[in-house]
C-alpha positions as CSV (number, residue, x, y, z in Angstrom):
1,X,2.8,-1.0,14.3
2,X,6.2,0.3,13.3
3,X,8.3,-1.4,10.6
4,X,11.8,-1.5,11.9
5,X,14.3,-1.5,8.3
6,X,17.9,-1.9,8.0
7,X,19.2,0.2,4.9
8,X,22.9,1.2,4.3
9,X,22.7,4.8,2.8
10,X,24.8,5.8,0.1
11,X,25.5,9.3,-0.6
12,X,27.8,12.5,-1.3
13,X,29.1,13.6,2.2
14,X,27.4,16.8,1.5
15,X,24.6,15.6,1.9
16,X,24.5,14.2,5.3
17,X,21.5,16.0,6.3
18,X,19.5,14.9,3.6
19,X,20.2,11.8,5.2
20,X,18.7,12.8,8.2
21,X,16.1,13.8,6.6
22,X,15.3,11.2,5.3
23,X,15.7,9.0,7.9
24,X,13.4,11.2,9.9
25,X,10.7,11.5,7.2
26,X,10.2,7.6,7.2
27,X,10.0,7.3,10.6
28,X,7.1,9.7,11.0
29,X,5.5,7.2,8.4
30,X,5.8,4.6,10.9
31,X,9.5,3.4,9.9
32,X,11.6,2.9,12.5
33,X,15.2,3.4,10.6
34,X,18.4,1.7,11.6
35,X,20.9,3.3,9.3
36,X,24.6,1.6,8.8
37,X,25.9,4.6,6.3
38,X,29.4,6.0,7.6
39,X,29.0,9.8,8.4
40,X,32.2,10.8,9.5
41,X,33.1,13.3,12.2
42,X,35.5,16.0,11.2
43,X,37.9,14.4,12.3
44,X,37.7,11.4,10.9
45,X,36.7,13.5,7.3
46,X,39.9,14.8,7.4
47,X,41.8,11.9,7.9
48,X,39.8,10.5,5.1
49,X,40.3,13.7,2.5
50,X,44.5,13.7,3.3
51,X,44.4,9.8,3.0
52,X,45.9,8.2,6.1
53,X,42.7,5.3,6.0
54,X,44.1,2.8,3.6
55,X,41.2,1.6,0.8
56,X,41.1,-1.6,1.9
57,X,40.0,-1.0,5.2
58,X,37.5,1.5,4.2
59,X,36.2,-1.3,1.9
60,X,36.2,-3.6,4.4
61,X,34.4,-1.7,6.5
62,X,32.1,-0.9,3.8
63,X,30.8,-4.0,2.8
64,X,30.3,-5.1,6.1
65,X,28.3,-1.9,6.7
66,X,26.3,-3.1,3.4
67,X,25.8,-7.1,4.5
68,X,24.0,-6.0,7.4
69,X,21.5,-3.7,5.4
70,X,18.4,-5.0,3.4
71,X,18.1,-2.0,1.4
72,X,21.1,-0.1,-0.1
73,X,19.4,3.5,-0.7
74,X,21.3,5.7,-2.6
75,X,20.4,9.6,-2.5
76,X,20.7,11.1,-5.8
77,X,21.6,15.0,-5.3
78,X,23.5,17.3,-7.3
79,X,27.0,15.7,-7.4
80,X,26.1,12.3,-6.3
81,X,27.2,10.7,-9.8
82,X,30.7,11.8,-9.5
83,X,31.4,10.1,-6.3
84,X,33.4,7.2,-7.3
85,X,32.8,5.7,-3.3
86,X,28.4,5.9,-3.7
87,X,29.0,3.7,-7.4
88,X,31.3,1.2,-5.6
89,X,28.9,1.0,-2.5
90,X,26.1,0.0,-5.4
91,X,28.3,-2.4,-7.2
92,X,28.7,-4.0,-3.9
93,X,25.3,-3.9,-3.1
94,X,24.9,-5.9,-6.1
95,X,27.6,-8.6,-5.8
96,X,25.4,-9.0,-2.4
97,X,22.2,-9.3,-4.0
98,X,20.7,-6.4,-2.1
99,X,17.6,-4.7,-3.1
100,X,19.0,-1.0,-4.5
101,X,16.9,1.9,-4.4
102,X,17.8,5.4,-5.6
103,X,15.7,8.5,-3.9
104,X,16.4,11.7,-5.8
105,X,16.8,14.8,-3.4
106,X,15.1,17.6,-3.8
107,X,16.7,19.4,-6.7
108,X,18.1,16.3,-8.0
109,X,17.6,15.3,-11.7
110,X,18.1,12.4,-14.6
111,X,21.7,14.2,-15.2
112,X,22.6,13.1,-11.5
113,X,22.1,9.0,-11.4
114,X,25.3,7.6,-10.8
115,X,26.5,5.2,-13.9
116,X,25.9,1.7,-11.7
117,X,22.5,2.9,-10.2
118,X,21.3,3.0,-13.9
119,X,22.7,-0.3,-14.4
120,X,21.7,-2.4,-10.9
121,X,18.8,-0.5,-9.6
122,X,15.7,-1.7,-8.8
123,X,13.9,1.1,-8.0
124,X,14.3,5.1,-8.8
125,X,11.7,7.2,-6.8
126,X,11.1,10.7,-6.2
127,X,11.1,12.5,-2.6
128,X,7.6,11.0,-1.2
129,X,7.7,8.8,1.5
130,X,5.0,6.4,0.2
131,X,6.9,6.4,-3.1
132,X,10.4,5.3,-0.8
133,X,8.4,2.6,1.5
134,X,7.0,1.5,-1.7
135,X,10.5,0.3,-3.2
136,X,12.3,-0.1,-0.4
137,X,9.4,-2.8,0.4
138,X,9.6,-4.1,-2.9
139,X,6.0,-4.1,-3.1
140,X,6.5,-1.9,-6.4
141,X,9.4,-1.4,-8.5
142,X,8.7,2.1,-9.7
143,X,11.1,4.4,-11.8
144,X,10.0,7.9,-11.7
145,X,11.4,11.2,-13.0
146,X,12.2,13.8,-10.2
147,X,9.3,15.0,-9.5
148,X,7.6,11.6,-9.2
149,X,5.9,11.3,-12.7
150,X,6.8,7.9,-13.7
151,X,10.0,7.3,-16.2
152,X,11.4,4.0,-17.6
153,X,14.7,2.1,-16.1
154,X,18.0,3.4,-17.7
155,X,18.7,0.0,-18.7
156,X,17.2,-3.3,-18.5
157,X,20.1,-5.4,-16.6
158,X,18.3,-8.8,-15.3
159,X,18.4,-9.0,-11.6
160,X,19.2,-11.5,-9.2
161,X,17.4,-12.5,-5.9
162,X,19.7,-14.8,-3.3
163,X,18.0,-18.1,-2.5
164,X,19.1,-20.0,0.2
């Protein structure tokens, strides 16, 4: 049976196709992905680098992009922790009591965690799909180092679920 899962992921645009990768990864596991992350066209990237899409509706968009995920999954590559975009799609995350997991690329290290995935995630795995099916289900909360040798939160901040 295939697990259909709606994650928003957060990354470096640099990394689009590690998103793919991912994305296609789980779905040979038996995931069936449905992915609300923006990947903009060139186009639309260079509108975005000179400007002309005013914050607010990039943050509008955004946040409704993240409301309709589960799972916020951020990928944590090289220069991931100095996008000031992936650490406000994780604060979000948070204000919207969605279950944050970060998935270090390969290559990626401790150096690379972006400031508010050490503070609001709930899961930090290596590149291994049980590992990412694991947190993403919630059905373990693992922190692991890199190469998937377990490692201890970077901070304890108490989590929240939404009750309804």
């Amino acid at each position: 049976m295939v697990s259909r899962r709606h994650l928003f992921i957060s990354h470096h645009h640099a990394d689009d196709a590690r998103v793919s990768g991912l994305t296609s990864m789980l779905t040979r596991s038996g995931y069936e992905i449905r992915n609300s992350s923006i990947r903009a066209k060139s186009a639309n990237r260079r509108r975005l680098d000179e400007g002309r899409i005013p914050e607010r509706t990039l943050k509008r968009l955004l946040r409704m992009k993240i409301s309709w995920a589960s799972t916020v999954v951020v990928l944590i590559g090289k220069n991931t922790h100095q996008r000031p975009w992936v650490d406000w799609e994780i604060k979000k995350a948070n204000e919207l009591g969605k279950r944050i997991v970060g998935v270090y690329e390969r290559g990626g290290t401790e150096n690379d965690i972006p400031e508010a995935l050490k503070k609001y995630g709930d899961a930090r795995v290596g590149w291994n799909s049980a590992s990412i099916i694991d947190a993403i289900e919630g059905t373990s909360d693992p922190f692991e180092n890199p190469d998937g040798t377990p490692s201890q939160p970077a901070q304890n901040a108490p989590r929240g679920s939404c009750a309804a």
